[in-house]
Legacy VTK file of the C-alpha trace (Angstrom):
# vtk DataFile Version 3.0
C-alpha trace
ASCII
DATASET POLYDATA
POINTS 300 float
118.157 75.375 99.465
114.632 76.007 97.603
114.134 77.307 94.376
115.628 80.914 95.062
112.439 82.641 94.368
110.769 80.447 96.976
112.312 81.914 99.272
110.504 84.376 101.980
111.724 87.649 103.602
113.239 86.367 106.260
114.798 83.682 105.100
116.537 85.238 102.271
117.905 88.176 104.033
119.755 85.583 106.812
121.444 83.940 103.836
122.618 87.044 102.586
123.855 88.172 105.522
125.541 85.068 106.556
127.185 84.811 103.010
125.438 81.619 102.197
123.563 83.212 99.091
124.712 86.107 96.836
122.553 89.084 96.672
122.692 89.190 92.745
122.105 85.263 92.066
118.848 85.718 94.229
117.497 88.562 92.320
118.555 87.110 89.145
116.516 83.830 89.540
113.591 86.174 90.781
114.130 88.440 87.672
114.243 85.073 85.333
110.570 83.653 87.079
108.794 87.007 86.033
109.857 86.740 82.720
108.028 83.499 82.730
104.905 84.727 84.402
104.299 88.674 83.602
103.290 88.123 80.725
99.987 86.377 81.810
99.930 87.818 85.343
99.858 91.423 84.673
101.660 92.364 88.133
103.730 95.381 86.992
102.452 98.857 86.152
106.417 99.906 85.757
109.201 96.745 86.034
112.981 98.584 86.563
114.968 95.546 85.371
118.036 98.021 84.722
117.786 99.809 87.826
117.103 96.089 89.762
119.950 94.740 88.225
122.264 98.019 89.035
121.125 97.812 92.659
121.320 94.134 92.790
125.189 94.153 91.509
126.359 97.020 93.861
124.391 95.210 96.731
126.211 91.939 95.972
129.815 93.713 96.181
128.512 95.232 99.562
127.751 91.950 101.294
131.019 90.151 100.339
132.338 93.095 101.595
130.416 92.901 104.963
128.682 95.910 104.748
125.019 95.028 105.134
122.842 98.714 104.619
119.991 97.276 106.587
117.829 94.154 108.210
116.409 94.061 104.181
120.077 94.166 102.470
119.140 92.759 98.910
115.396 91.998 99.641
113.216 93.032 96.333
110.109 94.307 96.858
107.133 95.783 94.751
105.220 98.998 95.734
101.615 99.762 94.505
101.451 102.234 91.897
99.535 104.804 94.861
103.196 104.845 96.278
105.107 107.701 95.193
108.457 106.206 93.815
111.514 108.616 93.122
112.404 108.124 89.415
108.990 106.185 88.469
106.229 107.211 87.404
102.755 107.346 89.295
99.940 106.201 86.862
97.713 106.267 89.498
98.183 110.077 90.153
98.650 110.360 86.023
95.133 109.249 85.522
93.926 112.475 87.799
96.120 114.809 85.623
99.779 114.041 86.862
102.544 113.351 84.604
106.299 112.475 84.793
108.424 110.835 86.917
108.424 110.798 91.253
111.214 113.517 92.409
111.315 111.576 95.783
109.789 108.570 97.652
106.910 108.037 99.367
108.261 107.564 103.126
106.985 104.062 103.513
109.606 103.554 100.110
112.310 105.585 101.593
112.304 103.259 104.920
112.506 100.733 102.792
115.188 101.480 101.095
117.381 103.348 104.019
116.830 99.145 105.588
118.163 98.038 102.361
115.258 96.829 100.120
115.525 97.211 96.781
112.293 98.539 94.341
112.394 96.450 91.649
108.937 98.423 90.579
105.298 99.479 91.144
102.405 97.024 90.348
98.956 97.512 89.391
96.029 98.956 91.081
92.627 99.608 90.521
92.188 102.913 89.264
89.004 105.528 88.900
89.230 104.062 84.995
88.578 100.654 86.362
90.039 97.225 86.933
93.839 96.475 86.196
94.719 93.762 83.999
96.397 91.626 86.841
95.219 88.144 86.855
95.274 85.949 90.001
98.525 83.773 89.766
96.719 80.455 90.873
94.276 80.653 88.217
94.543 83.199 85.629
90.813 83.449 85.274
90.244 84.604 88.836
90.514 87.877 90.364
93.680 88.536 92.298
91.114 91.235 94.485
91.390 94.625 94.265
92.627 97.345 94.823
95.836 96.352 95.641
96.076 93.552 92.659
99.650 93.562 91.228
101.225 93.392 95.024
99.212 90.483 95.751
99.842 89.088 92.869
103.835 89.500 92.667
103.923 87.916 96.087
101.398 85.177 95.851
102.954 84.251 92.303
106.756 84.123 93.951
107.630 87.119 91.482
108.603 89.253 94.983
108.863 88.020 98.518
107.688 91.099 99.369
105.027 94.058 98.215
103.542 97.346 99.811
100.326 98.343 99.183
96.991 99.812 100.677
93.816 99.547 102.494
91.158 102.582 102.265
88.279 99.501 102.132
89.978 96.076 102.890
92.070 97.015 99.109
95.276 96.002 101.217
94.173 93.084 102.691
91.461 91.544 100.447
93.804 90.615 97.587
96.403 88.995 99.486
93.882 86.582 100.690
92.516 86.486 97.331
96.002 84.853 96.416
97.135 82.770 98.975
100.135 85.107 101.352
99.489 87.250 104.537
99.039 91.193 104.797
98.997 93.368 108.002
96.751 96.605 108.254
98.610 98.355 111.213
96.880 100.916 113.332
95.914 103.738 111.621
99.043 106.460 111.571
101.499 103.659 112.446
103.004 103.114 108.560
103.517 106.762 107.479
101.580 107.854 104.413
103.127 110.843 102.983
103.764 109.722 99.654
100.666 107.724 99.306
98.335 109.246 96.907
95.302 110.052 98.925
92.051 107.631 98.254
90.775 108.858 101.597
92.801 110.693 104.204
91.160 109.681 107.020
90.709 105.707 105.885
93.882 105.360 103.876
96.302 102.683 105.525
99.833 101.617 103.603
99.724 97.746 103.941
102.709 95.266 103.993
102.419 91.809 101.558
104.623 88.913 102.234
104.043 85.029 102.585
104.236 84.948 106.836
104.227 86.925 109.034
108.120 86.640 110.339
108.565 88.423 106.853
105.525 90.917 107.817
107.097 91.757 111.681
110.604 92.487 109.972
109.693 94.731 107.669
107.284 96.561 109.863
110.017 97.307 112.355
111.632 98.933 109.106
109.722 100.987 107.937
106.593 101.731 110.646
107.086 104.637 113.204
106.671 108.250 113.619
106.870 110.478 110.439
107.046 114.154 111.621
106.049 115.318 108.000
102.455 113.045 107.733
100.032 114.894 110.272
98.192 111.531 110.300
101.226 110.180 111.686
101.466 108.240 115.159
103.624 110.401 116.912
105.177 108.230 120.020
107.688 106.140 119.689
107.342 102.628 117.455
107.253 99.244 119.626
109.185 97.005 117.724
106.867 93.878 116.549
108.482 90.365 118.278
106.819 87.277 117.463
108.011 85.341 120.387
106.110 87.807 122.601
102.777 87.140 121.569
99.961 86.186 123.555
96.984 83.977 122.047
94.599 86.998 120.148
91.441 87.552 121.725
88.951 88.211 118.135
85.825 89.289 117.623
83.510 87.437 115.860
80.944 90.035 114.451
77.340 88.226 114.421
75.160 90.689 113.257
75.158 93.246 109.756
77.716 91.384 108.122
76.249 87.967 107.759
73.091 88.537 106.743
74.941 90.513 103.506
77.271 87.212 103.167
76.528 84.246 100.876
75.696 81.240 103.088
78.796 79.827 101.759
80.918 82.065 103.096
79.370 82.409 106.480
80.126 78.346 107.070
83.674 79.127 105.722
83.950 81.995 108.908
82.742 79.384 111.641
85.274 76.745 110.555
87.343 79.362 110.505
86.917 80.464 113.858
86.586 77.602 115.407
90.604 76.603 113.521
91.589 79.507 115.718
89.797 78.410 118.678
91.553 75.218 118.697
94.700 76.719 118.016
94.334 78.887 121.721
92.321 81.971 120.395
89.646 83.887 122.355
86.516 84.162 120.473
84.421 86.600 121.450
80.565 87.185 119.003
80.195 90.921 119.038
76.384 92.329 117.796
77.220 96.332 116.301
74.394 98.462 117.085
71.766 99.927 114.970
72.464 102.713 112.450
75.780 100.139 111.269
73.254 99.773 108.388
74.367 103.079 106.720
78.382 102.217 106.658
78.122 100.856 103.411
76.382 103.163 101.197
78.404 106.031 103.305
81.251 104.401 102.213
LINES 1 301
300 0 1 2 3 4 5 6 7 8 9 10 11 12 13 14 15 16 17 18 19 20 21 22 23 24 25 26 27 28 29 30 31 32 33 34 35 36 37 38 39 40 41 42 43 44 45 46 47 48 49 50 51 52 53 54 55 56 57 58 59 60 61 62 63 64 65 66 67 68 69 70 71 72 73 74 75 76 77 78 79 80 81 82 83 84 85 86 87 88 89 90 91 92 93 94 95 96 97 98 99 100 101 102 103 104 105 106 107 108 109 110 111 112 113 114 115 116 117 118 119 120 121 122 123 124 125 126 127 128 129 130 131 132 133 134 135 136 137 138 139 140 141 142 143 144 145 146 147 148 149 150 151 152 153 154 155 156 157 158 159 160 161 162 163 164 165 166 167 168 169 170 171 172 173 174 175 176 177 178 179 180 181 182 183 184 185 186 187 188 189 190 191 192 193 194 195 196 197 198 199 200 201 202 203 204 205 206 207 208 209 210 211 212 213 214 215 216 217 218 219 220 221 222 223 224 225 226 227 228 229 230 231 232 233 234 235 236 237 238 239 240 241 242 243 244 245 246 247 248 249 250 251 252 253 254 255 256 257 258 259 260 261 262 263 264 265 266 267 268 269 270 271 272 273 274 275 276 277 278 279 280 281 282 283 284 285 286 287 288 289 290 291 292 293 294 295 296 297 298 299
């Protein structure tokens, strides 16, 4: 087996369930790697070793006793500090006036939790006081992206296999490409987001961070689906994500607006891009926007 904290989603929860790794040895070894990269990182806005530890040991007894609490049983993962998190605080929310610790989860948490996940913390964000310290793990003097920093970072760094965070303007999904793992932005409504301290009601999206997308499709079936107390949730019932039921993506390639605001460098970086996912059995279809898509940005 890999280093333990190599390990992905996925791959970690089969061994647990199949006995072949014990819940609190993984943790442990992920627990020991960030102590040896936090310090320059910068992932966590709030690191619960005691209560990771706690969880991790009661987990352990569970799953040598065969009683697995969910498809996530011992699975650590980091939520961004716009996540309300029942006994953590919300510096986020502190830095508009609200102090203390979270009563209760954020429903996204919850889910994650009820599948057996446990919250070994919340990591940094970029707040209305500016950039967090978090530092891209690849190369401390890059940006790990914002807003969702410390999730990309955890993951992308091997610190978690597993983060949430958000997207009100690519913040969810910017940073994890930034450092190196996947993200999925869902349809809007489909990840509930009571709990989420609000950025923008009607943009807001709760993101999930992992390093593939087996890892992503398991925890979406988790924790997406309808949330009867978010009335921006998706009320009909949640098709559960299989990978081996996908057909090649059909993708718009946008042509117009967007490149002529890119640097050329990244606009030769989108056609070999596109034309990887060509000749991997993609539909590419260019897609012009029409006039008056000149006033999204400074709306925004």
């Amino acid at each position: 087996m890999a280093e333990l904290y190599e390990l992905g989603v996925v791959e970690a929860a089969g061994a647990i369930a199949s006995g072949k790794l014990s819940v609190l040895e993984y943790n442990q070894a992920l627990i020991a790697h960030i102590d040896a990269l936090e310090p320059s990182v910068k992932a966590f806005a709030y690191f619960d070793r005691e209560g990771w530890l706690a969880a991790a040991t009661e987990m352990d007894a569970e799953a040598r006793a065969g009683k697995l609490r969910g498809p996530l049983h011992g699975i650590p993962a980091g939520i961004k500090d716009q996540f309300l998190v029942q006994g953590m605080p919300c510096t986020v929310a502190h830095s508009w006036g609200r102090e203390g610790v979270e009563p209760a989860d954020a429903t996204a948490v919850a889910r994650l939790r009820a599948a057996g996940a446990i919250i070994a913390g919340t990591t940094y964000m970029t707040d209305r006081h500016g950039e967090p310290p978090t530092c891209n793990p690849w190369n401390l003097e890059h940006t790990p992206g914002g807003s969702s920093s410390g999730s990309a970072a955890a993951v992308g760094g091997r610190m978690l296999p597993l983060a949430l965070g958000e997207s009100t303007g690519g913040s969810g999904i910017r940073p994890p490409a930034f450092c190196g793992v996947d993200a999925m932005k869902s349809t809007y409504g489909r990840i509930s987001g009571k709990g989420l301290y609000t950025i923008s009601w009607s943009l807001d999206h709760p993101t999930i961070i992992a390093r593939g997308f087996e890892d992503i499709a398991l925890t979406y079936n988790a924790i997406a689906g309808p949330d009867p107390n978010d009335p921006t949730s998706l009320m009909e019932p949640l098709t559960p994500v299989s990978l081996n039921d996908l057909r090649p993506p059909r993708l718009g390639f946008v042509r117009n607006f967007f490149p002529a605001k890119a640097m050329d460098m990244m606009n030769e970086a989108m056609e070999v891009a596109a034309k990887k996912l060509a000749d991997a059995g993609a539909e590419i279809v260019d897609i012009y926007l029409d006039d008056g898509w000149d006033a999204i940005w400074p709306a925004h």
